[in-house]
C-alpha positions as CSV (number, residue, x, y, z in Angstrom):
1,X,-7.5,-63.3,29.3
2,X,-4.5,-64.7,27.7
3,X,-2.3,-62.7,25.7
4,X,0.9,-62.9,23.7
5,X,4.1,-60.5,24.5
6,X,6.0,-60.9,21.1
7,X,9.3,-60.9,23.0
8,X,12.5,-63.3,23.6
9,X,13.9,-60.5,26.1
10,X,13.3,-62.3,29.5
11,X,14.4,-59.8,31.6
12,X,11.4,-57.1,29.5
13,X,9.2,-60.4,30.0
14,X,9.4,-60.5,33.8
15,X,9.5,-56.9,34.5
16,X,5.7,-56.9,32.2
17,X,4.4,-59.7,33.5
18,X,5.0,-57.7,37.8
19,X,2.4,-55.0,36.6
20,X,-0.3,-57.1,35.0
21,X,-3.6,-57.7,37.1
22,X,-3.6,-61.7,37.5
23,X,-6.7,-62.0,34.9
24,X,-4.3,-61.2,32.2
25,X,-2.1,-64.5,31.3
26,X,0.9,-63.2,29.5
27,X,2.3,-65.6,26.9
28,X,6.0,-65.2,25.7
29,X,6.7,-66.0,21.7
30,X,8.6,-69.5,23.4
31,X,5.1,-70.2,25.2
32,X,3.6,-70.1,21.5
33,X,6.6,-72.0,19.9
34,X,7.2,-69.1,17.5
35,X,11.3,-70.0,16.7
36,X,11.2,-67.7,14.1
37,X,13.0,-64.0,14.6
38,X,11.6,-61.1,13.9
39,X,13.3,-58.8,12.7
40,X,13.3,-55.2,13.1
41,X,13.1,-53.6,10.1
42,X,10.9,-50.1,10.3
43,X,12.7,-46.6,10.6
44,X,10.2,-45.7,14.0
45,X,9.3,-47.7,17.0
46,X,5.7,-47.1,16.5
47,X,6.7,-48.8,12.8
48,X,8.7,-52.0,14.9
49,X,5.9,-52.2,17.4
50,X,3.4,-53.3,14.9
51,X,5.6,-55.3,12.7
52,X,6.2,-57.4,15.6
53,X,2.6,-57.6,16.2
54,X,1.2,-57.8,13.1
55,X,3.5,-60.9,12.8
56,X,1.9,-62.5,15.7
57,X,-1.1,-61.5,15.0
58,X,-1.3,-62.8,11.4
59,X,0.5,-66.3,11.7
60,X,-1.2,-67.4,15.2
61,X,-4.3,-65.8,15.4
62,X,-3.6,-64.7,18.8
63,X,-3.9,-61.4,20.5
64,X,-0.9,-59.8,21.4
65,X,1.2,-56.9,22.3
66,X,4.3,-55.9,21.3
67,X,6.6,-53.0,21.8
68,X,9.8,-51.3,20.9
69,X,11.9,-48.9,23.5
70,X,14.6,-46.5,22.0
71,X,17.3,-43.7,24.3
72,X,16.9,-40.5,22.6
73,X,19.7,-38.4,23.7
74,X,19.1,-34.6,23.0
75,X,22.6,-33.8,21.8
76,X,22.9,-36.7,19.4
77,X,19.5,-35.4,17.5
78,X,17.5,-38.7,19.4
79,X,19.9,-40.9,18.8
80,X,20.4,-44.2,19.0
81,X,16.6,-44.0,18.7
82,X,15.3,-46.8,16.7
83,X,18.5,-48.8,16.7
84,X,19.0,-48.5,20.6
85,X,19.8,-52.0,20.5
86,X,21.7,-52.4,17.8
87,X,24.1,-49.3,18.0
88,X,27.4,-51.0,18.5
89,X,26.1,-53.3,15.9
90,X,25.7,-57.2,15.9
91,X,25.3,-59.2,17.2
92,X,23.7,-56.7,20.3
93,X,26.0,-56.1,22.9
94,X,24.7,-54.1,25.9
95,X,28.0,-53.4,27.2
96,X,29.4,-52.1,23.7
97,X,26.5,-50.2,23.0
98,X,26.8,-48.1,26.5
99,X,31.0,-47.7,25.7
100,X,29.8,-46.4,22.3
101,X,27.4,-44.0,23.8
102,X,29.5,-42.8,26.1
103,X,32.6,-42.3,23.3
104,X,30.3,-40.5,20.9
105,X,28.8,-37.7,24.2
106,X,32.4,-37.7,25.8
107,X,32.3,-34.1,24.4
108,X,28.7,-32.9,25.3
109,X,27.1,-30.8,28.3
110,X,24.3,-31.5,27.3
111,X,23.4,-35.0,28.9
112,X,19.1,-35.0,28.4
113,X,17.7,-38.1,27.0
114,X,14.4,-40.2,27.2
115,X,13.9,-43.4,27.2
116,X,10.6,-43.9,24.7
117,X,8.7,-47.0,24.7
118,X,5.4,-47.6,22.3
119,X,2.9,-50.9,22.1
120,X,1.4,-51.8,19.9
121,X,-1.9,-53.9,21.4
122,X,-3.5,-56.7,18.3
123,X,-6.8,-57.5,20.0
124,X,-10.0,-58.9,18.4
125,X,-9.5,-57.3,15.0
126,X,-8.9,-53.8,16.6
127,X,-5.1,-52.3,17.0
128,X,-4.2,-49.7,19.3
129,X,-1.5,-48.0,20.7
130,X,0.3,-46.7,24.0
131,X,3.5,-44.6,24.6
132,X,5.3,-44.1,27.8
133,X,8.6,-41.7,27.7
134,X,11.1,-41.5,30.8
135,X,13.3,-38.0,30.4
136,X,16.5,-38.2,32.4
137,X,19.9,-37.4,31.8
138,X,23.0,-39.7,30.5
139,X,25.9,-40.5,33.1
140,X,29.4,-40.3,32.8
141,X,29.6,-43.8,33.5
142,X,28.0,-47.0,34.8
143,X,26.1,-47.2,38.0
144,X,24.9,-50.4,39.2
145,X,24.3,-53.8,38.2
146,X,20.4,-53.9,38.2
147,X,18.2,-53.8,35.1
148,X,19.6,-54.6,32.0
149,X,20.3,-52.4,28.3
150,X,21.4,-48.8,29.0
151,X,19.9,-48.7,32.6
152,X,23.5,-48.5,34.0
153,X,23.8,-44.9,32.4
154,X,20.3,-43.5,32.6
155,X,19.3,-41.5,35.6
156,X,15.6,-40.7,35.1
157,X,14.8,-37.0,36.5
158,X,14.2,-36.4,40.2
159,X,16.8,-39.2,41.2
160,X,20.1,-39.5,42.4
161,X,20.1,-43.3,41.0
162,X,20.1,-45.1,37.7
163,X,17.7,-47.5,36.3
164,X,20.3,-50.2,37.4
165,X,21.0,-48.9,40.7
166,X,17.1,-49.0,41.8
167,X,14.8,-51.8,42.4
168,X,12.5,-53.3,39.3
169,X,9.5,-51.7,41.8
170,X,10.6,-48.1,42.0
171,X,11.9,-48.2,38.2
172,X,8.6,-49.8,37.0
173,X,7.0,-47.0,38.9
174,X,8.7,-44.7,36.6
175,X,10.2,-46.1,33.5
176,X,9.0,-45.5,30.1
177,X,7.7,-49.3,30.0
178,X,6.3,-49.2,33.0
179,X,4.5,-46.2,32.1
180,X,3.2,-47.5,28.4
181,X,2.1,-50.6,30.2
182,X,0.4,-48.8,33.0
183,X,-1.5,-47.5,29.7
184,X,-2.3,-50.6,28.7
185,X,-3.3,-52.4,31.2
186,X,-6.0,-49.5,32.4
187,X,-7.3,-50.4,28.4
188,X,-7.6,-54.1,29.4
189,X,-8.9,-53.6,32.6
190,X,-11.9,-51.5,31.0
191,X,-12.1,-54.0,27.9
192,X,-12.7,-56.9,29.9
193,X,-15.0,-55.3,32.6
């Protein structure tokens, strides 16, 4: 089965395509020559998740997945949420967005967060969707140079390491991606059996 990951993010690309049974061809939006940049524009993940699909889905009638990921940090009422990405504004910077994080908790005990991920699956006419949500706590300061967004200052619960201080197995074991695509891939596995 061929199928489309409407993403650009290599590093989100690789770490999918490690978990995927080898019937399952994943197709980046650069396999597909899709140039075009779509933006994020919904209030919700669920709400970017299908925009992205949708998008796919309606101008290269191809099946596809796509997803959006958020940090939800308890004390800043699930913030940056939606606009993970963009916090520290744009163009996205992952090293701003972390020294933003940081500045705006500097004052907070209260270090819980979650890493959120949902995907949205377009395939043969149907649409459905998968969560996966890694709870952890928010670091005083980068660990690591592994992994790639916030993963320097998220320690996910029952670990002494960050997401960037373990390897892409152990953190796909656990991560809130790994966990939405374990999801999805059971659904594929039973679609196509």
């Amino acid at each position: 089965m061929k199928l489309v990951f409407a993403t650009n993010n290599i590093n989100k690309l690789k770490e999918v395509q490690e978990m995927l049974p080898n019937s399952i061809t994943l197709v980046s939006l650069k396999d597909i020559n899709c140039e075009e940049e779509i933006d994020e524009t919904e209030t919700t993940l669920q709400g970017n998740a299908i925009l992205k699909a949708n998008y796919i889905t309606d101008n290269y009638q191809l099946n596809c997945f796509a997803d959006d990921t958020g940090l939800e940090v308890a004390a800043l009422d699930g913030k940056p949420g939606v606009y993970s990405a963009r916090f520290a504004g744009e163009p996205t910077n992952a090293e701003k967005n972390m020294e933003k994080l940081l500045y705006e908790m500097a004052s907070f005990t209260d270090r819980n967060a979650q890493f959120r991920t949902v995907i949205c699956l377009n395939l043969d006419g149907n649409q459905y969707y998968f969560e996966g949500i890694c709870k952890g706590t928010i670091l005083m300061q980068p660990q690591g140079n592994k992994g790639f967004g916030y993963d320097p200052i998220f320690q996910p619960n029952g670990f002494e390491k960050s997401f960037a201080e373990m390897s892409s197995e152990d953190k796909n074991r656990i991560s809130h991606r790994g966990l939405a695509i374990e999801k999805l891939v059971a659904f594929l596995r039973d679609y196509v059996a």
